[in-house]
C-alpha positions in Angstrom: -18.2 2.4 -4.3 -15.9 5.0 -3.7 -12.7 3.1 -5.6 -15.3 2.1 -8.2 -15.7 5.4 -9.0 -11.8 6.4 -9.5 -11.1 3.1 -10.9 -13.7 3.0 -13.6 -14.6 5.5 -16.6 -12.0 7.3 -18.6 -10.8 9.4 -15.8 -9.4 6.3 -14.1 -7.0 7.5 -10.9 -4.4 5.1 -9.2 -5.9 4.1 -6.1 -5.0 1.6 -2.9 -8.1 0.1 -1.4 -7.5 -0.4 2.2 -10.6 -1.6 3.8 -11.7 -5.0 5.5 -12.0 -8.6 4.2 -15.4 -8.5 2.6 -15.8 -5.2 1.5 -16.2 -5.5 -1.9 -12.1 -4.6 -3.3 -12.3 -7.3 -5.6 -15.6 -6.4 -6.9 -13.9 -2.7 -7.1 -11.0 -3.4 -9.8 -12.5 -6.5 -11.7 -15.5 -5.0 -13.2 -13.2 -2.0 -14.2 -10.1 -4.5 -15.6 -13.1 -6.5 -17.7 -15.4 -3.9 -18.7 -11.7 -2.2 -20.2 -11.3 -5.7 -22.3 -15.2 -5.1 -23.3 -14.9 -0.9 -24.1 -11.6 -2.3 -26.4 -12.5 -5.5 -27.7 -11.0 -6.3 -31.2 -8.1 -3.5 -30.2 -4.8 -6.5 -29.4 -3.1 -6.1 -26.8 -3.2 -6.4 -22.9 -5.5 -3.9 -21.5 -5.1 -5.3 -17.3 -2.6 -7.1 -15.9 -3.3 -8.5 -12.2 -0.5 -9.5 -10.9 -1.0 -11.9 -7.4 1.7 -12.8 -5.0 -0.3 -16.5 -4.5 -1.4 -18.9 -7.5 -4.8 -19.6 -5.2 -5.8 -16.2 -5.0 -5.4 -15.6 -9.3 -7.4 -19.1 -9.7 -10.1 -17.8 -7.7 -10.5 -14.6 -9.4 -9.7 -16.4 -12.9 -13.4 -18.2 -12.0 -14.9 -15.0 -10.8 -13.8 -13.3 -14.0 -15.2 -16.3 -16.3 -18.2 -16.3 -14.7 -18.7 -12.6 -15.1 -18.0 -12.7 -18.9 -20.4 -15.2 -19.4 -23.5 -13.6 -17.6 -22.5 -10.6 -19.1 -23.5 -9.9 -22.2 -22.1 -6.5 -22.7 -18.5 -8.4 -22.1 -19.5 -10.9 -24.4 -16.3 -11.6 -26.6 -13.5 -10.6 -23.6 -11.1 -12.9 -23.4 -8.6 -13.1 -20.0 -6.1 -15.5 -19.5 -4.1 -17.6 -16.8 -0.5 -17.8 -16.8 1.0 -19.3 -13.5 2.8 -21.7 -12.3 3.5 -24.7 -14.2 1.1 -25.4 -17.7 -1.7 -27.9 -17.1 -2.2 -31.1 -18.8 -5.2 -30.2 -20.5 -5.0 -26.1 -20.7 -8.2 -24.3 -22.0 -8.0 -22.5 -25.3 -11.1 -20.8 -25.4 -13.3 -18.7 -22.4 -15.5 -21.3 -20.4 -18.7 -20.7 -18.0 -15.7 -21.1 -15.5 -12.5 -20.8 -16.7 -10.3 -18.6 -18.4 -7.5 -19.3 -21.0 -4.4 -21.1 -19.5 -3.3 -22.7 -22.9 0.1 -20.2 -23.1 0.3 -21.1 -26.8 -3.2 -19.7 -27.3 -1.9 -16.4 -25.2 1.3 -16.1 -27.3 -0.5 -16.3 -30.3 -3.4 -14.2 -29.1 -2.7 -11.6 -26.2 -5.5 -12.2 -23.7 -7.4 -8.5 -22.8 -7.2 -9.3 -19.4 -4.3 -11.1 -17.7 -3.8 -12.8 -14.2 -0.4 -13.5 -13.2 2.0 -13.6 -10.2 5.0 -11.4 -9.8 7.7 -14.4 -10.2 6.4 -15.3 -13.6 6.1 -11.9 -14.7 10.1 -12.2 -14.4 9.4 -14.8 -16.9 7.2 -12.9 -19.3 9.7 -9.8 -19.5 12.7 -12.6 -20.4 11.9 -15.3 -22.4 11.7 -14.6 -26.0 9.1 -17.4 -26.4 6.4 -15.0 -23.6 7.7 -11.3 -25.0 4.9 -11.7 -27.8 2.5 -11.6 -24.8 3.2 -7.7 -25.7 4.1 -7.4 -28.9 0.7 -5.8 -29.3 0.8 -3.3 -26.5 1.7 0.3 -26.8 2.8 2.8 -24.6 -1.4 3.6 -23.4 -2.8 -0.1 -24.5 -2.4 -1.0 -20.8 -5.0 0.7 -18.8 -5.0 -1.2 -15.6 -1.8 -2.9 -13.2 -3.6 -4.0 -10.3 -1.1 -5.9 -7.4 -3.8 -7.7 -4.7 -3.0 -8.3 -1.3 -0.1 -5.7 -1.8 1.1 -5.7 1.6 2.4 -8.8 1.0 4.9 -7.4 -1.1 7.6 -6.0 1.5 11.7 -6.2 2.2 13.2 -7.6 -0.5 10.1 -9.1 -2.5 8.7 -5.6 -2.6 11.8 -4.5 -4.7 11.5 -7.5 -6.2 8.1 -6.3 -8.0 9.0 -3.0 -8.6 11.9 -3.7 -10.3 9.5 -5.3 -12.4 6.9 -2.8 -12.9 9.8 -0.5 -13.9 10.9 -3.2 -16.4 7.5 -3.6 -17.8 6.6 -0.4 -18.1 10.2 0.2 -19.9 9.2 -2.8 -22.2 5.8 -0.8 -22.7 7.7 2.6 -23.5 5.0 4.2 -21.0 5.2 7.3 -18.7 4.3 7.9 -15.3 0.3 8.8 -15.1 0.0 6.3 -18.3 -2.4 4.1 -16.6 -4.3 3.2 -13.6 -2.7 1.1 -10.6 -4.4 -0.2 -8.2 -3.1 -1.9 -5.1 -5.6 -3.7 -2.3 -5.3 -5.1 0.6 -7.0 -5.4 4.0 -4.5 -4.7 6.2 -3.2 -1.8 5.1 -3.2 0.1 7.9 -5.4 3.0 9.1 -6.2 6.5 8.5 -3.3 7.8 10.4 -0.9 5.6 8.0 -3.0 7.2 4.7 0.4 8.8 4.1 3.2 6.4 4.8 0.8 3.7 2.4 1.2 6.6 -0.4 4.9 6.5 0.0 4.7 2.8 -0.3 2.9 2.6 -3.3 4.7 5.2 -5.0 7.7 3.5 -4.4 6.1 0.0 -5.4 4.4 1.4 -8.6 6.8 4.4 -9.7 3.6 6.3 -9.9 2.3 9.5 -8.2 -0.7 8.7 -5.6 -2.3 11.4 -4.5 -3.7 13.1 -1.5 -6.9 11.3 -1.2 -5.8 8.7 -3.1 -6.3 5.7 -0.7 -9.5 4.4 0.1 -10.2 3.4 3.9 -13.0 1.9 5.8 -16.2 4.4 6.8 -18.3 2.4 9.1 -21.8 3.1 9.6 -24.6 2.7 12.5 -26.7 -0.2 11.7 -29.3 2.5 12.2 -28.1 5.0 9.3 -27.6 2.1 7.2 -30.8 0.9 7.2 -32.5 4.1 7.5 -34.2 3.2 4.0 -35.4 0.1 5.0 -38.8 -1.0 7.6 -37.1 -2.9 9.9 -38.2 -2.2 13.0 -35.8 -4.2 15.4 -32.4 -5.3 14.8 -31.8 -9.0 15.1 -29.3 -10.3 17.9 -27.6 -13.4 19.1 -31.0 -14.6 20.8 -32.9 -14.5 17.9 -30.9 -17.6 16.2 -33.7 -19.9 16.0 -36.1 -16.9 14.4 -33.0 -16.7 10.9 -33.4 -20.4 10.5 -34.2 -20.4 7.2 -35.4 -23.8 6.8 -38.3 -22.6 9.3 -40.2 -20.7 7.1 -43.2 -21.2 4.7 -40.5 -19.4 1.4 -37.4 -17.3 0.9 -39.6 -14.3 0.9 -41.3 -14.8 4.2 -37.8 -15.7 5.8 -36.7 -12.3 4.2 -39.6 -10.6 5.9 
Protein backbone atom coordinates (compact mmCIF):
# COMPACT_ATOMS: atom_id res chain seq x y z
CA UNK A 1 0.00 0.00 0.00
CA UNK A 2 2.66 2.20 0.90
CA UNK A 3 4.60 2.00 -2.80
CA UNK A 4 0.95 2.21 -4.24
CA UNK A 5 0.69 5.33 -2.86
CA UNK A 6 4.10 6.98 -4.26
CA UNK A 7 3.84 5.03 -7.40
CA UNK A 8 0.27 5.99 -8.35
CA UNK A 9 -1.48 9.59 -8.96
CA UNK A 10 0.21 12.50 -10.53
CA UNK A 11 2.68 12.97 -7.76
CA UNK A 12 4.33 9.75 -8.74
CA UNK A 13 7.89 9.40 -6.66
CA UNK A 14 10.76 6.86 -7.72
CA UNK A 15 10.58 4.18 -5.40
CA UNK A 16 12.42 0.50 -4.73
CA UNK A 17 10.17 -1.99 -3.16
CA UNK A 18 12.10 -4.21 -0.96
CA UNK A 19 9.83 -6.55 0.82
CA UNK A 20 9.18 -10.41 0.69
CA UNK A 21 8.06 -12.86 -2.13
CA UNK A 22 4.37 -12.44 -1.89
CA UNK A 23 3.88 -9.14 -0.79
CA UNK A 24 2.00 -7.59 -3.29
CA UNK A 25 5.27 -5.54 -5.46
CA UNK A 26 3.84 -6.65 -8.54
CA UNK A 27 0.36 -5.61 -7.71
CA UNK A 28 2.22 -2.21 -6.49
CA UNK A 29 3.66 -0.94 -10.06
CA UNK A 30 1.26 -2.73 -12.54
CA UNK A 31 -2.02 -1.11 -11.65
CA UNK A 32 0.01 2.24 -11.73
CA UNK A 33 1.92 1.38 -15.33
CA UNK A 34 -1.85 0.33 -16.76
CA UNK A 35 -4.09 2.72 -15.18
CA UNK A 36 -1.13 5.47 -16.89
CA UNK A 37 -1.99 3.75 -20.51
CA UNK A 38 -5.92 4.13 -19.33
CA UNK A 39 -5.54 8.10 -17.79
CA UNK A 40 -3.68 8.59 -21.54
CA UNK A 41 -5.34 6.48 -23.91
CA UNK A 42 -5.49 7.97 -27.52
CA UNK A 43 -2.18 10.17 -26.45
CA UNK A 44 0.82 7.74 -28.82
CA UNK A 45 3.49 6.94 -27.32
CA UNK A 46 4.96 4.59 -24.60
CA UNK A 47 3.73 5.65 -21.21
CA UNK A 48 5.68 2.31 -19.01
CA UNK A 49 8.32 0.45 -20.00
CA UNK A 50 9.12 -2.78 -17.73
CA UNK A 51 12.06 -3.91 -18.35
CA UNK A 52 12.88 -7.85 -16.90
CA UNK A 53 16.19 -9.49 -16.71
CA UNK A 54 14.20 -13.07 -17.52
CA UNK A 55 11.70 -13.70 -20.58
CA UNK A 56 9.54 -15.98 -17.91
CA UNK A 57 9.03 -13.40 -15.51
CA UNK A 58 7.75 -10.61 -18.52
CA UNK A 59 5.40 -13.59 -19.92
CA UNK A 60 3.86 -13.96 -16.68
CA UNK A 61 3.12 -10.52 -16.00
CA UNK A 62 2.26 -9.97 -19.86
CA UNK A 63 -0.89 -12.53 -18.72
CA UNK A 64 -1.43 -10.67 -15.52
CA UNK A 65 -1.63 -7.44 -17.37
CA UNK A 66 -4.17 -8.92 -20.13
CA UNK A 67 -6.23 -10.19 -17.79
CA UNK A 68 -6.43 -6.99 -15.84
CA UNK A 69 -7.39 -4.96 -19.01
CA UNK A 70 -10.05 -7.11 -19.80
CA UNK A 71 -11.91 -7.21 -16.36
CA UNK A 72 -11.37 -3.77 -16.26
CA UNK A 73 -13.47 -1.67 -17.77
CA UNK A 74 -12.06 1.66 -16.86
CA UNK A 75 -8.71 0.25 -18.92
CA UNK A 76 -10.84 -0.78 -21.52
CA UNK A 77 -8.91 0.32 -24.84
CA UNK A 78 -5.08 -0.07 -23.17
CA UNK A 79 -3.08 -1.76 -25.26
CA UNK A 80 0.61 -3.36 -23.83
CA UNK A 81 2.85 -5.27 -25.77
CA UNK A 82 5.55 -8.09 -25.64
CA UNK A 83 8.83 -7.77 -27.28
CA UNK A 84 11.35 -10.48 -26.18
CA UNK A 85 13.22 -12.93 -27.30
CA UNK A 86 12.83 -14.34 -30.65
CA UNK A 87 9.09 -13.38 -32.63
CA UNK A 88 6.61 -16.20 -32.39
CA UNK A 89 5.02 -18.05 -35.18
CA UNK A 90 1.78 -16.89 -34.79
CA UNK A 91 2.26 -13.31 -32.85
CA UNK A 92 -1.01 -11.58 -31.47
CA UNK A 93 -1.97 -8.31 -33.08
CA UNK A 94 -4.64 -7.25 -31.01
CA UNK A 95 -5.18 -7.47 -26.74
CA UNK A 96 -6.68 -11.02 -25.81
CA UNK A 97 -8.50 -12.23 -22.43
CA UNK A 98 -4.74 -13.46 -21.92
CA UNK A 99 -2.34 -12.04 -23.97
CA UNK A 100 -0.84 -9.01 -24.97
CA UNK A 101 0.58 -7.83 -28.32
CA UNK A 102 3.76 -9.68 -29.47
CA UNK A 103 3.25 -9.03 -33.27
CA UNK A 104 6.50 -6.32 -33.50
CA UNK A 105 5.07 -5.10 -36.75
CA UNK A 106 1.76 -4.18 -34.99
CA UNK A 107 4.16 -2.37 -32.16
CA UNK A 108 6.23 -0.52 -34.81
CA UNK A 109 3.31 0.59 -36.43
CA UNK A 110 1.39 1.30 -33.27
CA UNK A 111 3.54 2.04 -30.03
CA UNK A 112 1.96 -0.18 -27.38
CA UNK A 113 1.00 2.18 -23.94
CA UNK A 114 2.56 -0.27 -21.92
CA UNK A 115 5.66 -2.19 -22.77
CA UNK A 116 7.41 -5.38 -21.31
CA UNK A 117 10.77 -6.01 -22.29
CA UNK A 118 14.24 -7.34 -21.12
CA UNK A 119 17.27 -5.25 -20.82
CA UNK A 120 19.27 -7.14 -23.83
CA UNK A 121 16.58 -6.32 -26.33
CA UNK A 122 16.25 -2.94 -25.13
CA UNK A 123 19.97 -2.74 -26.72
CA UNK A 124 18.06 -3.74 -29.68
CA UNK A 125 15.16 -1.21 -29.57
CA UNK A 126 17.68 1.91 -29.05
CA UNK A 127 19.78 0.44 -32.45
CA UNK A 128 17.95 -0.83 -35.07
CA UNK A 129 16.38 1.61 -37.23
CA UNK A 130 13.50 -0.92 -38.02
CA UNK A 131 12.49 -0.76 -33.58
CA UNK A 132 13.47 3.17 -33.12
CA UNK A 133 9.69 4.01 -34.28
CA UNK A 134 8.83 2.15 -31.05
CA UNK A 135 9.42 5.96 -29.92
CA UNK A 136 9.03 7.99 -32.49
CA UNK A 137 5.90 9.06 -30.55
CA UNK A 138 7.40 9.71 -27.18
CA UNK A 139 8.47 13.06 -25.82
CA UNK A 140 10.60 14.04 -23.25
CA UNK A 141 7.41 13.55 -20.27
CA UNK A 142 5.32 10.76 -22.52
CA UNK A 143 7.11 8.17 -20.43
CA UNK A 144 5.82 8.15 -16.95
CA UNK A 145 6.89 4.84 -15.66
CA UNK A 146 10.61 2.66 -16.01
CA UNK A 147 10.10 -0.07 -13.82
CA UNK A 148 13.32 -2.80 -13.61
CA UNK A 149 11.84 -6.20 -11.53
CA UNK A 150 13.99 -8.37 -9.63
CA UNK A 151 16.67 -5.44 -9.74
CA UNK A 152 19.12 -7.10 -7.70
CA UNK A 153 19.71 -9.11 -10.37
CA UNK A 154 21.23 -6.46 -12.16
CA UNK A 155 24.88 -6.36 -10.59
CA UNK A 156 28.90 -6.24 -11.85
CA UNK A 157 28.96 -5.71 -15.16
CA UNK A 158 25.25 -6.45 -16.21
CA UNK A 159 24.23 -3.72 -13.83
CA UNK A 160 26.25 -1.16 -16.02
CA UNK A 161 25.11 -2.94 -18.68
CA UNK A 162 21.43 -1.46 -17.96
CA UNK A 163 22.26 1.73 -17.01
CA UNK A 164 24.12 2.49 -19.85
CA UNK A 165 20.93 1.87 -21.30
CA UNK A 166 18.61 3.83 -19.25
CA UNK A 167 21.11 6.71 -19.92
CA UNK A 168 20.78 6.01 -23.69
CA UNK A 169 17.07 5.82 -23.56
CA UNK A 170 16.48 8.58 -21.68
CA UNK A 171 19.05 10.53 -24.19
CA UNK A 172 16.83 9.09 -27.03
CA UNK A 173 13.78 10.49 -25.04
CA UNK A 174 15.48 14.07 -24.52
CA UNK A 175 14.28 13.63 -20.73
CA UNK A 176 15.68 15.15 -17.46
CA UNK A 177 16.42 13.68 -14.21
CA UNK A 178 12.91 13.71 -12.03
CA UNK A 179 11.04 13.31 -15.62
CA UNK A 180 9.42 10.22 -14.50
CA UNK A 181 8.83 7.55 -12.07
CA UNK A 182 11.32 4.49 -11.57
CA UNK A 183 10.59 1.85 -9.87
CA UNK A 184 12.91 -1.02 -8.92
CA UNK A 185 11.66 -4.33 -6.86
CA UNK A 186 12.92 -6.99 -5.61
CA UNK A 187 12.82 -9.27 -2.48
CA UNK A 188 16.07 -9.46 -1.52
CA UNK A 189 17.07 -6.31 -1.28
CA UNK A 190 18.41 -6.18 1.79
CA UNK A 191 17.29 -4.70 5.13
CA UNK A 192 16.58 -1.59 6.87
CA UNK A 193 20.17 -1.10 7.81
CA UNK A 194 21.10 -1.28 3.95
CA UNK A 195 18.02 1.48 3.12
CA UNK A 196 20.99 3.67 2.20
CA UNK A 197 23.53 1.66 0.30
CA UNK A 198 20.16 0.37 -1.98
CA UNK A 199 19.60 4.27 -2.63
CA UNK A 200 23.15 4.59 -3.88
CA UNK A 201 22.46 1.62 -6.06
CA UNK A 202 19.52 2.72 -7.60
CA UNK A 203 20.78 6.07 -8.18
CA UNK A 204 23.52 4.76 -9.90
CA UNK A 205 21.31 2.11 -11.83
CA UNK A 206 18.59 4.76 -12.78
CA UNK A 207 20.60 8.21 -12.96
CA UNK A 208 17.82 9.43 -10.84
CA UNK A 209 17.70 10.99 -7.30
CA UNK A 210 15.94 8.44 -4.59
CA UNK A 211 15.22 9.98 -1.72
CA UNK A 212 15.40 9.56 2.05
CA UNK A 213 12.46 7.40 2.56
CA UNK A 214 12.35 6.39 -0.69
CA UNK A 215 12.60 2.57 -0.38
CA UNK A 216 9.91 0.61 0.81
CA UNK A 217 10.79 -2.38 3.41
CA UNK A 218 8.87 -5.06 5.15
CA UNK A 219 6.69 -3.90 8.45
CA UNK A 220 5.56 -7.12 9.99
CA UNK A 221 2.61 -7.29 12.13
CA UNK A 222 1.31 -9.57 15.18
CA UNK A 223 -1.29 -11.97 13.87
CA UNK A 224 -3.16 -10.33 16.71
CA UNK A 225 -2.99 -6.53 15.45
CA UNK A 226 -3.74 -7.78 12.16
CA UNK A 227 -6.68 -9.23 12.76
CA UNK A 228 -7.76 -6.96 15.41
CA UNK A 229 -10.94 -6.10 13.00
CA UNK A 230 -11.91 -9.48 12.57
CA UNK A 231 -13.98 -12.14 15.23
CA UNK A 232 -11.73 -14.76 15.21
CA UNK A 233 -11.31 -15.96 18.40
CA UNK A 234 -8.38 -18.52 18.15
CA UNK A 235 -5.65 -18.68 15.71
CA UNK A 236 -5.33 -21.86 13.67
CA UNK A 237 -2.10 -23.98 14.10
CA UNK A 238 -0.40 -26.98 12.59
CA UNK A 239 -2.85 -29.33 14.59
CA UNK A 240 -5.70 -28.11 13.26
CA UNK A 241 -4.97 -29.52 9.54
CA UNK A 242 -7.82 -31.68 9.28
CA UNK A 243 -10.36 -28.70 10.68
CA UNK A 244 -8.96 -26.21 6.95
CA UNK A 245 -9.82 -29.17 4.83
CA UNK A 246 -11.93 -27.52 2.65
CA UNK A 247 -13.60 -30.40 1.04
CA UNK A 248 -14.98 -31.09 4.71
CA UNK A 249 -17.48 -28.62 4.88
CA UNK A 250 -21.26 -28.22 4.01
CA UNK A 251 -19.98 -24.58 1.41
CA UNK A 252 -17.17 -22.12 0.89
CA UNK A 253 -18.81 -19.88 3.46
CA UNK A 254 -19.11 -22.36 6.30
CA UNK A 255 -15.37 -23.37 5.64
CA UNK A 256 -14.65 -19.55 5.85
CA UNK A 257 -16.39 -19.49 9.18
Amino acid sequence: AQAYERWSGEERQSTLGATGTGSGKTEAFLWPSIDSGGRHKGEEGIKASLIYEMNALANDQAGRIAEAVNDTQALEGVRAGLYVGDEEENPAIRMGEDHVITSRQTLRRSPPDVLLTNYKMLDYLLTRPADAQLWRYNDPETLRYLVVDELHTFDGAQGTDLACLIRRLKDRLGAEAGDRCCIGTSATLGGAEDFGALRDYAENVFGEPFEKGSVIGEQRKEASSFLRDVSCKTIPGPSATDELRPDAYASPETYVE
